[in-house]
BASEPA-221782 format. One line per 5 residues: number of its first residue (from 1); their letters; for each residue x, y, z of N, C-alpha, C, O. Coordinates in steps of 0.05 Angstrom, whole numbers. Each point is the difference from the previous one (the first is absolute). Example, Ala and Ser with C-alpha at 12.3 -4.5 7.8 and 13.67 -1.06 7.14 Angstrom:
REM BASEPA-221782
1 = as = 264:-114:156:-18:24:0:18:24:0:21:0:13  -28:21:-27:16:24:1:-15:22:14:10:22:4;
REM end
This chain:
REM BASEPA-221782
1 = xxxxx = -368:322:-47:15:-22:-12:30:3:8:15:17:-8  -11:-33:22:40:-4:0:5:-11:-23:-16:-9:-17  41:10:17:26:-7:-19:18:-13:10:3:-2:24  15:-12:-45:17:-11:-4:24:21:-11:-3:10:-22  29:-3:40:16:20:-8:24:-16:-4:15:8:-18;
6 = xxxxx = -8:-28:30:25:-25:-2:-4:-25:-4:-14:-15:14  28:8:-33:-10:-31:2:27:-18:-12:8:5:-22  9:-31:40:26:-3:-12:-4:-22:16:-15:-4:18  37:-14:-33:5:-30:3:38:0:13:18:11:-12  -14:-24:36:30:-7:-2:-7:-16:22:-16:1:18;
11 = xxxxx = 43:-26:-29:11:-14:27:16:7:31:14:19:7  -23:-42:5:10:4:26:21:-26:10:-3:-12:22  19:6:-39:20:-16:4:16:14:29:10:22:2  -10:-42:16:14:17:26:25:6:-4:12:17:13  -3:-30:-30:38:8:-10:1:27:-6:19:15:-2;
16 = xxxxx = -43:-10:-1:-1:34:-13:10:27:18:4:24:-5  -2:-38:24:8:8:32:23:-10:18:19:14:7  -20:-38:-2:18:-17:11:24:-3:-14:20:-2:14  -16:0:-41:23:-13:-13:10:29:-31:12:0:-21  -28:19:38:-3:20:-26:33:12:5:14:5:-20;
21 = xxxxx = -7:-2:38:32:14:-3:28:-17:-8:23:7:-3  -37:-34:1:22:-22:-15:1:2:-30:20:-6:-13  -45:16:1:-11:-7:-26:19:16:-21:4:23:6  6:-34:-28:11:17:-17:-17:30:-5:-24:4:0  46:13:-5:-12:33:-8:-21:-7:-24:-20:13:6;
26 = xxxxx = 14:-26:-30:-18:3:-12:-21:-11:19:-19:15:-3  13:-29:16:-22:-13:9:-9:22:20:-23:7:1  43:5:16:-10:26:16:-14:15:-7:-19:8:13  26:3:-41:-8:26:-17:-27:-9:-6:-19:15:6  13:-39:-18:-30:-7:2:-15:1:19:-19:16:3;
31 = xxxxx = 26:-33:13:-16:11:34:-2:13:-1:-22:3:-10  41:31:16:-11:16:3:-8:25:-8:-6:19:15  6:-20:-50:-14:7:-17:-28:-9:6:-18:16:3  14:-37:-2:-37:-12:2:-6:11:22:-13:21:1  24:-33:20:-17:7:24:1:36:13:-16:10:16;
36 = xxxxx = 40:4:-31:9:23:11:-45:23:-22:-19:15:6  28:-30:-28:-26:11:-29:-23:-8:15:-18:17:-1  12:-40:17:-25:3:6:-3:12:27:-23:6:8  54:0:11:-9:9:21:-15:35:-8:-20:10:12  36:2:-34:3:15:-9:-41:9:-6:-16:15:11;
41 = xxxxx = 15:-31:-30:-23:-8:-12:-19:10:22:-10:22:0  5:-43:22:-19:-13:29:3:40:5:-18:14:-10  36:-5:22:-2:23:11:-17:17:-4:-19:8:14  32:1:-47:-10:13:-21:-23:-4:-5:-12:22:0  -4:-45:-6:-37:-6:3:-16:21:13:-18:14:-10;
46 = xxxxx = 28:-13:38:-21:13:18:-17:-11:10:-21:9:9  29:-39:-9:-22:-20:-2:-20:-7:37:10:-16:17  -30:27:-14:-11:-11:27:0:-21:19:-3:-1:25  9:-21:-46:8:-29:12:13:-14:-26:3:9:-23  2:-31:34:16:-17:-20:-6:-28:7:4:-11:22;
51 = xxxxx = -12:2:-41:-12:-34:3:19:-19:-12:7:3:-23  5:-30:44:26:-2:-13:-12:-31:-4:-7:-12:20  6:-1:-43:-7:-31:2:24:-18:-1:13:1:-21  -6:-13:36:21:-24:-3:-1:-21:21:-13:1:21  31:-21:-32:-7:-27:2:7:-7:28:23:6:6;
56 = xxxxx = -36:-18:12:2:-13:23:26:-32:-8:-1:-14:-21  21:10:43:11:-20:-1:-5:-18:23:15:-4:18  -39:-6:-20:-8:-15:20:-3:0:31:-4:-19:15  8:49:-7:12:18:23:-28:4:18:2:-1:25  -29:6:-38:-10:7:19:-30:-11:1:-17:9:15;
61 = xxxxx = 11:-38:-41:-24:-13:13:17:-30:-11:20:-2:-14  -44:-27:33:15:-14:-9:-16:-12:-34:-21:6:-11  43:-23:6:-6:-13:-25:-41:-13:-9:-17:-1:-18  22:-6:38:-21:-19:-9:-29:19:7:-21:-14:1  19:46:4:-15:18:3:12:25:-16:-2:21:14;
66 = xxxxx = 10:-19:-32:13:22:-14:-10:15:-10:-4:-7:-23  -3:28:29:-9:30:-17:14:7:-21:24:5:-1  -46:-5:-23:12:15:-24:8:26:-4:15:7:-18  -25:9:38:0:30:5:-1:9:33:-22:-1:11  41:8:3:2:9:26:5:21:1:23:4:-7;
71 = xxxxx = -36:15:14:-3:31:7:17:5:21:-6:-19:14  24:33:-1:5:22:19:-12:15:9:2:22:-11  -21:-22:35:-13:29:5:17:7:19:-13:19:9  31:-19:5:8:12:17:4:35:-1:7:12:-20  -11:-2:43:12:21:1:25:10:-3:3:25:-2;
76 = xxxxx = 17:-40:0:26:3:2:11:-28:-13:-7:-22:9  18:24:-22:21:-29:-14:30:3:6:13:19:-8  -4:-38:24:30:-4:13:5:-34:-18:-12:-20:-7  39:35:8:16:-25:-17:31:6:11:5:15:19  13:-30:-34:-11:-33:-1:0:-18:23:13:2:21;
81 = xxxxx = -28:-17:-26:-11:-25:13:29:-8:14:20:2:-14  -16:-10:37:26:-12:23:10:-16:-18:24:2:-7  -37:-16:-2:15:-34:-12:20:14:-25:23:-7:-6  -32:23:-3:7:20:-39:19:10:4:18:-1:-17  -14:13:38:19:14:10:27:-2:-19:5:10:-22;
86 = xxxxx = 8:-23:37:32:-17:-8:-3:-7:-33:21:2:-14  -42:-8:5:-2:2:-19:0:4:-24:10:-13:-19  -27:39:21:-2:23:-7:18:18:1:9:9:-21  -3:-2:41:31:21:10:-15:30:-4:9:16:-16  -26:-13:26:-13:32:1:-11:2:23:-9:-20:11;
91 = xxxxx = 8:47:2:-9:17:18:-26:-5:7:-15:-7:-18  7:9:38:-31:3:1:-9:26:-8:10:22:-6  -36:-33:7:-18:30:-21:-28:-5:14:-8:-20:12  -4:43:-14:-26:11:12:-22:14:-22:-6:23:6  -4:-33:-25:-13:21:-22:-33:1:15:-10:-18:13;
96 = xxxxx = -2:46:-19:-28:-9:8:-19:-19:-19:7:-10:-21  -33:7:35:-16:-19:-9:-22:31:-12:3:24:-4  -24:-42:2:-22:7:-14:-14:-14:-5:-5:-9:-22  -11:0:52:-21:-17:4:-27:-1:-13:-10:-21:-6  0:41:3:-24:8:-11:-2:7:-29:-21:4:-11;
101 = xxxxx = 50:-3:-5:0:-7:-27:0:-27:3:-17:-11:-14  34:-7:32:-7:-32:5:-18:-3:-3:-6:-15:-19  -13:24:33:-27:-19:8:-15:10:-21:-20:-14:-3  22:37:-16:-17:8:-23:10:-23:-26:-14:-9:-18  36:6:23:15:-22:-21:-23:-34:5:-13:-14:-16;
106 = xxxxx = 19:14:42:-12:-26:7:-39:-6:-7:-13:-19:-10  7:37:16:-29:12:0:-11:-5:-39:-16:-15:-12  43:42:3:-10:-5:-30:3:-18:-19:-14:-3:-20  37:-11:27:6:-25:-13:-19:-22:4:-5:-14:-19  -8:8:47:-14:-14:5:-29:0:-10:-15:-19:-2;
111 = xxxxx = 10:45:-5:-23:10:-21:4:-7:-27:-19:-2:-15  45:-1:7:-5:0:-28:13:-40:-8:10:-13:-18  -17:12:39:4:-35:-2:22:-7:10:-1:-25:-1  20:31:10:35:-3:1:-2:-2:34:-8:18:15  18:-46:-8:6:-6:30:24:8:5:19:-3:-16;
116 = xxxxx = -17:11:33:18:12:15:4:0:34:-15:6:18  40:-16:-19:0:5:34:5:25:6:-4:20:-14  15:-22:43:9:29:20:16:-19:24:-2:-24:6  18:47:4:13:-10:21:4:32:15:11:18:-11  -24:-17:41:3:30:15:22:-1:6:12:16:-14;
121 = xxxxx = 5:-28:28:28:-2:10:16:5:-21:-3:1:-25  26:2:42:24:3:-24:5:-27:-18:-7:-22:10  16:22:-33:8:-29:-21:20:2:11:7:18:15  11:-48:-24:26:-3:-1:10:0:-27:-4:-16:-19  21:40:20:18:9:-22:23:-9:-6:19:3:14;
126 = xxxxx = -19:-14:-32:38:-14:-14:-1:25:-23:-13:20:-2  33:-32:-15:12:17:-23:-34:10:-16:-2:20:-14  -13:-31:18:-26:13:-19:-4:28:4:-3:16:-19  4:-7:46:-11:24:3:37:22:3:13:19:-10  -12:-32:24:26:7:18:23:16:-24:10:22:1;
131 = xxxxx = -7:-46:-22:15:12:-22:-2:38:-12:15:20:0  -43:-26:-10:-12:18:-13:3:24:14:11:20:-12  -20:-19:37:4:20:30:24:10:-2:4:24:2  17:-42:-8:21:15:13:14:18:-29:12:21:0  -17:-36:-20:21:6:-25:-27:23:-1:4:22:11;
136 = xxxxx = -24:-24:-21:-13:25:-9:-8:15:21:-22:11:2  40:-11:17:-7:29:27:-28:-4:5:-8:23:-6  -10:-35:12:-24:4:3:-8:15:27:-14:20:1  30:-37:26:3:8:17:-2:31:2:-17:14:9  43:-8:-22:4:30:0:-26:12:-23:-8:23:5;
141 = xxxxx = 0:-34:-22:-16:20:-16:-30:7:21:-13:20:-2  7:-45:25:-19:11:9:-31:-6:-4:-17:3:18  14:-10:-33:-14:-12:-26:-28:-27:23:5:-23:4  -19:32:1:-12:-26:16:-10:-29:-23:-12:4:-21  18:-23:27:1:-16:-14:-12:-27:17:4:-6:24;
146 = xxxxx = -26:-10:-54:-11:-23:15:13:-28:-24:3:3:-25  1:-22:35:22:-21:2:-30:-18:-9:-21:-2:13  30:-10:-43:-16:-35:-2:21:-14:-8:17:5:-16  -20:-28:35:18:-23:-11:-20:-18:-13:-23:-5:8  35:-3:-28:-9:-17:-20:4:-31:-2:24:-5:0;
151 = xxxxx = -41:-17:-4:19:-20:-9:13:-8:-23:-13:-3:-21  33:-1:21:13:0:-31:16:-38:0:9:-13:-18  -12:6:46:15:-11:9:-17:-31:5:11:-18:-14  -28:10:25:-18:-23:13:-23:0:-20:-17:17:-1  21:-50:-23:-25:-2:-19:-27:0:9:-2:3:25;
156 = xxxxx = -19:-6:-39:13:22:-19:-7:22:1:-21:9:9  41:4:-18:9:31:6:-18:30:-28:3:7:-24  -15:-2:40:-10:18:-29:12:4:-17:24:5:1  -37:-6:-21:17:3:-30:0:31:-15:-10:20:10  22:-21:-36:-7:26:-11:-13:5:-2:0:24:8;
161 = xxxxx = -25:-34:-18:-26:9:-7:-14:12:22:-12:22:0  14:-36:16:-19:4:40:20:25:5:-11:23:0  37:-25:2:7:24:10:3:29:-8:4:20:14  -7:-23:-45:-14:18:-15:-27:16:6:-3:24:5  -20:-47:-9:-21:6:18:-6:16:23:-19:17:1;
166 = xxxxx = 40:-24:25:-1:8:20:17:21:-5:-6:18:16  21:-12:-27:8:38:-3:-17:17:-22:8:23:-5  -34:-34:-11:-13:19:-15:-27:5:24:-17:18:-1  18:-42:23:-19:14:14:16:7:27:-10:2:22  34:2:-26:12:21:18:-2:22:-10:-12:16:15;
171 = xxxxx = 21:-5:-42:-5:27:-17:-32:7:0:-5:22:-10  -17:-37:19:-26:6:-4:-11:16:26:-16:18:2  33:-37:24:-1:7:24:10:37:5:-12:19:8  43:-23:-20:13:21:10:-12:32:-17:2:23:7  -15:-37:-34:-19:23:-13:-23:14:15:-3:24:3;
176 = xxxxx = -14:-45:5:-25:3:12:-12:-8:30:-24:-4:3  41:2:16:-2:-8:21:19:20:17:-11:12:19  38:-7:-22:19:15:20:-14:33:-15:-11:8:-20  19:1:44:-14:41:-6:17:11:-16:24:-5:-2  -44:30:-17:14:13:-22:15:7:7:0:10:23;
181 = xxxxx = 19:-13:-34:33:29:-4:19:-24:19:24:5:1  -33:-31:14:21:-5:6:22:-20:-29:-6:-17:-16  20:25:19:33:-15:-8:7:-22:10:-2:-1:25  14:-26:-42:-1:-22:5:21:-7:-10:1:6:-24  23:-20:36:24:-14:-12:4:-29:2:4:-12:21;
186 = xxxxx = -6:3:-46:3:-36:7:26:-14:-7:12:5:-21  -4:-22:36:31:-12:-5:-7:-23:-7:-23:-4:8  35:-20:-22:-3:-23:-2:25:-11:3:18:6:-16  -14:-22:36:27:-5:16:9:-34:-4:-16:-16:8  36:7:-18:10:-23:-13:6:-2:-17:-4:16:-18;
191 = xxxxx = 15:-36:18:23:-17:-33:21:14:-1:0:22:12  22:-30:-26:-12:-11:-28:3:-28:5:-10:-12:19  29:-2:-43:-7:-29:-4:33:0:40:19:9:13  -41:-29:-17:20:-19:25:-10:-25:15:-23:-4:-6  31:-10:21:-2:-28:8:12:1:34:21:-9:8;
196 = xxxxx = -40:21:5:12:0:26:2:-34:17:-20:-14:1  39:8:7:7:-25:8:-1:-22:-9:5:-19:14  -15:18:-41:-2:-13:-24:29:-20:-1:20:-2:14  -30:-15:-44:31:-5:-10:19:16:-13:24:-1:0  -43:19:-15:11:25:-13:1:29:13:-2:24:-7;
201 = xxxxx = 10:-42:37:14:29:22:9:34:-15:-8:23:4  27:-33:-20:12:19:-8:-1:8:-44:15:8:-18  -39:-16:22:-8:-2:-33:-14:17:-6:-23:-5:7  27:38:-24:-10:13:-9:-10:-1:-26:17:-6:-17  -40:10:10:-6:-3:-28:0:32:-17:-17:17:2;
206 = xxxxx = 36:-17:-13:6:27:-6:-21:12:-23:-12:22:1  11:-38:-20:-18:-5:-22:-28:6:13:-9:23:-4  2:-32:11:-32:-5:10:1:35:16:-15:19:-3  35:-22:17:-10:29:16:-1:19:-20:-18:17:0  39:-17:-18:1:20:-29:-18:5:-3:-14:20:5;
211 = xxxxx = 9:-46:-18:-31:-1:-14:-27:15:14:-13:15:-14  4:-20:43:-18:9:14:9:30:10:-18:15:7  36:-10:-6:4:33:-2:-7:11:-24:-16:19:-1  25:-29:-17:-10:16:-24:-31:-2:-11:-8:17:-15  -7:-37:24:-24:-5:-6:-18:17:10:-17:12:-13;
216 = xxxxx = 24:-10:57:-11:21:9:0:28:-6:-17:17:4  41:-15:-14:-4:27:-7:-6:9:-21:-2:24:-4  -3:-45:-18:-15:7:-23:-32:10:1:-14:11:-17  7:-22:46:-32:14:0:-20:-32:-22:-24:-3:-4  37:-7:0:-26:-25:-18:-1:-17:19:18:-17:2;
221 = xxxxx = -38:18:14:-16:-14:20:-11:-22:-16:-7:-17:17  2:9:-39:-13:-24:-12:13:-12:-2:-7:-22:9  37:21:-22:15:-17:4:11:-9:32:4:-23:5  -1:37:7:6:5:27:-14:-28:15:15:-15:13  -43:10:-17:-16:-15:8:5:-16:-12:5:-20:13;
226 = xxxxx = -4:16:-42:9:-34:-16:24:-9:14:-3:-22:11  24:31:-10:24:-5:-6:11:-5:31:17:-17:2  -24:29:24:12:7:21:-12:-31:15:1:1:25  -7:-16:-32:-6:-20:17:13:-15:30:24:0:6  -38:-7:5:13:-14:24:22:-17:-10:23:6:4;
231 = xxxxx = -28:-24:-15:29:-15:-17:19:9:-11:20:-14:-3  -19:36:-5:25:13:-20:6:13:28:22:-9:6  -31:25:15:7:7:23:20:-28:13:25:3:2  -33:-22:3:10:-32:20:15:-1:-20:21:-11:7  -20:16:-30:28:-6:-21:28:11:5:22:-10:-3;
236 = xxxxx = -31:41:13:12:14:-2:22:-3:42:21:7:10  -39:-16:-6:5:4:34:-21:-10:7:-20:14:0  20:-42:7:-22:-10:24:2:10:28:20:5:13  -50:-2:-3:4:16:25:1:28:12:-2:11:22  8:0:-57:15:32:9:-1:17:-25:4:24:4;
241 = xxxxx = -6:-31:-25:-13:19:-19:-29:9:-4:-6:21:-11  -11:-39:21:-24:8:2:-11:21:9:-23:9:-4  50:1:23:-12:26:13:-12:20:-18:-16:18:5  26:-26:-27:-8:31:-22:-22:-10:-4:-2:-3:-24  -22:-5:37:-29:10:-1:0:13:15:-24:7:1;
246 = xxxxx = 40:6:20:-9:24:14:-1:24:-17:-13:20:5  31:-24:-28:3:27:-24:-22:0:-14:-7:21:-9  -9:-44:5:-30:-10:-12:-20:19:7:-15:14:-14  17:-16:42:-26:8:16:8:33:-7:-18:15:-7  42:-6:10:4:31:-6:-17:3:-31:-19:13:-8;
251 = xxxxx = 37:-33:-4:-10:12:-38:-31:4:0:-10:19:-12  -7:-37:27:-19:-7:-1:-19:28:7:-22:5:-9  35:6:22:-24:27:23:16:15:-24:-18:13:-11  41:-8:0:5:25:-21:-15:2:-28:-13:17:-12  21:-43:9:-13:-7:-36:17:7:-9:18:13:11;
256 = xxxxx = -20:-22:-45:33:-2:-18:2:30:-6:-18:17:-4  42:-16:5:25:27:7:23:-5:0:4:-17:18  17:22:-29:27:5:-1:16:9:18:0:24:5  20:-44:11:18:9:15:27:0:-9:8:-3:-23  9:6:49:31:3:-6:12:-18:18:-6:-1:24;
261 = xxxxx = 24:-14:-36:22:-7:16:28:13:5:7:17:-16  10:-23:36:19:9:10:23:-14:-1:20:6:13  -21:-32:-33:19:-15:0:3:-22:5:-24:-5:5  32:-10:-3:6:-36:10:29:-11:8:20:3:-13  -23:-14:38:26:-10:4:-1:-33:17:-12:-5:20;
266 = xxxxx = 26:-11:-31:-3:-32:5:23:-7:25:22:-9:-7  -26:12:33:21:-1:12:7:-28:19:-6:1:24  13:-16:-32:3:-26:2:-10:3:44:-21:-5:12  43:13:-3:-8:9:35:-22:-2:13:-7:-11:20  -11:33:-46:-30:6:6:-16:-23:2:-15:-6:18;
271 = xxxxx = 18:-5:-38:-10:-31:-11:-24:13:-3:-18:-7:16  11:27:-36:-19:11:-8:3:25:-23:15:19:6  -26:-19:-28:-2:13:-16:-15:32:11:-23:2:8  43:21:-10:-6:21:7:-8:26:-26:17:5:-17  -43:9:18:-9:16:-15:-31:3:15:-12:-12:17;
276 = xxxxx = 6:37:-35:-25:11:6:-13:16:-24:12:10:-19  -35:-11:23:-20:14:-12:-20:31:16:-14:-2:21  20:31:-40:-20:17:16:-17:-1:-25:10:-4:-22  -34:9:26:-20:8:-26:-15:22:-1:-13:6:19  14:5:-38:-16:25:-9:-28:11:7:-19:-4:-15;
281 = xxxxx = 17:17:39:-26:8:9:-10:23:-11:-24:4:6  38:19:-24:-7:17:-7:-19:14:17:-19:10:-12  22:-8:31:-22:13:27:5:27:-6:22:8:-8  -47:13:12:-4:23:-2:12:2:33:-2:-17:19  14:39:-19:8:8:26:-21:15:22:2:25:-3;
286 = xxxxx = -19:-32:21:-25:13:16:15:7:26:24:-2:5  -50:16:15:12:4:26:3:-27:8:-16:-16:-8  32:10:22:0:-20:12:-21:-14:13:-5:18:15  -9:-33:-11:-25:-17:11:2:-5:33:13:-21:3  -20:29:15:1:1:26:-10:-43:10:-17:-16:-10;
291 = xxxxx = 32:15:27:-9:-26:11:-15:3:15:-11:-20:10  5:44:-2:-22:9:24:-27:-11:1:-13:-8:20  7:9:-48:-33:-8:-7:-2:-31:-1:-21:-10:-7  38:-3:14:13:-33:6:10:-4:20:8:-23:3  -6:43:21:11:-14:26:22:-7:1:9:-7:22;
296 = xxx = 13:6:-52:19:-29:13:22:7:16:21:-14:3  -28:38:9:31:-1:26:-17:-18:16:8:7:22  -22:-21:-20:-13:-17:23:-2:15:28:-10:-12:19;
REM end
């Protein structure tokens, strides 16, 4: 049986990078408090791979054929994408892949009802992956890691309930399908509330993000599901709060548990509400779980 040794929710607002040395000192100290605790965190796991779900921005299928779930198998994931670049304002990065946890992902999900794509080539990466990479060292931790982009974005877009679903039979998968003793770290990458190119460009909903930090980390998944709806999301930020079903699909494979936050900071620049969530795995500490018996250096 593998495990689940990490499991944490934060955004990937590209300002988090690009516009981070303009930002007032409190807004810094958040950044990098959050992202410094989970790089911290990610290391510390020991974790064999790391499964990162977040939201596709229309980057790499088109509209009117859109995958709810796009896998990464590549051997190698390079970012960011040419166009992101200027963007973004970060370095390129090289993290490995882990194809054959891919294709076990793709395989078991598809067993337990849950469609899913794949893509062998490299994705094109904007702030989804790219962010996360750089602020939580991933690169440097080493860590092979397989990439779903999600739709959060093109109706209609899975909801709480479905994406719930699809992370209790990710937690079913990663129980009974990946080999004993391996270690598993999952990220859920987006939000908070925001409105990318919207009318409400630069409209943070401070309240709402409050609110959904403190809910996630309360561990009550029932309300979680009443309350987190697609609409109170489009209320909050059309276009761009929805991402936090990628934190869905995490809660979903953990089950209710209590996490921590690191703070909140509303930084008008970002045009995105910044905080995160890690949650309580209480993992017994084992030998480490070899990827060997999985192939996934490809």
């Amino acid at each position: 049986m593998a495990q689940i040794v990490f499991a944490a929710g934060a955004p990937h607002a590209p300002g988090l990078i690009g516009l981070l040395a303009a930002a007032p000192s409190e807004v810094k100290d958040v950044v990098a408090r959050t992202y410094g605790s989970l790089a911290e965190a990610i290391a510390g796991a020991d974790a064999d791979v790391l499964i990162v779900f977040a939201n596709d921005h229309l980057t790499n299928s088109r509209v009117r054929a859109y995958p709810d779930f796009l896998i990464g198998m590549a051997a190698e994931h390079r970012g960011p994408h040419e166009w992101f670049k200027p963007w973004i304002g970060c370095d390129d990065y090289t993290v490995k892949g882990a194809p054959l946890v891919a294709q076990a992902l793709l395989d078991g999900m598809t067993r337990r009802g849950i469609r899913m794509f794949a893509e062998s080539g490299n994705l094109k990466f904007d702030d989804n992956i790219s962010v996360p990479v750089h602020l939580a060292r991933l690169q440097e931790a080493g860590i092979p890691m397989v990439p779903v982009l999600q739709n959060c974005t093109v109706p209609p877009i899975p909801d709480q309930h479905r994406c719930y679903a699809v992370g209790r039979a990710l937690g079913a998968l990663i129980r009974d399908d990946l080999p004993a003793g391996m270690r598993v770290a999952l990220l859920g990458s987006g939000g908070l509330s925001h409105e990318p190119g919207g009318a409400r460009y630069y409209f943070i909903d401070e309240a709402f993000d409050r609110w959904f930090l403190d809910l996630v980390a309360s561990g009550d998944h029932d309300r979680l599901l009443r309350e987190l709806t697609v609409e109170k999301m489009e209320a909050a930020g059309s276009g761009g709060t929805a991402e936090l079903l990628a934190w869905v699909v995490v809660l979903g494979a953990i089950g209710p548990r209590p996490g921590r936050s690191f703070g909140y900071a509303a930084h008008k620049d970002f045009k995105c509400g910044v905080g995160a969530v890690q949650w309580d795995m209480d993992a017994t500490r084992q030998s480490a779980g070899s990827l060997a018996s999985l192939g996934t250096t490809a």
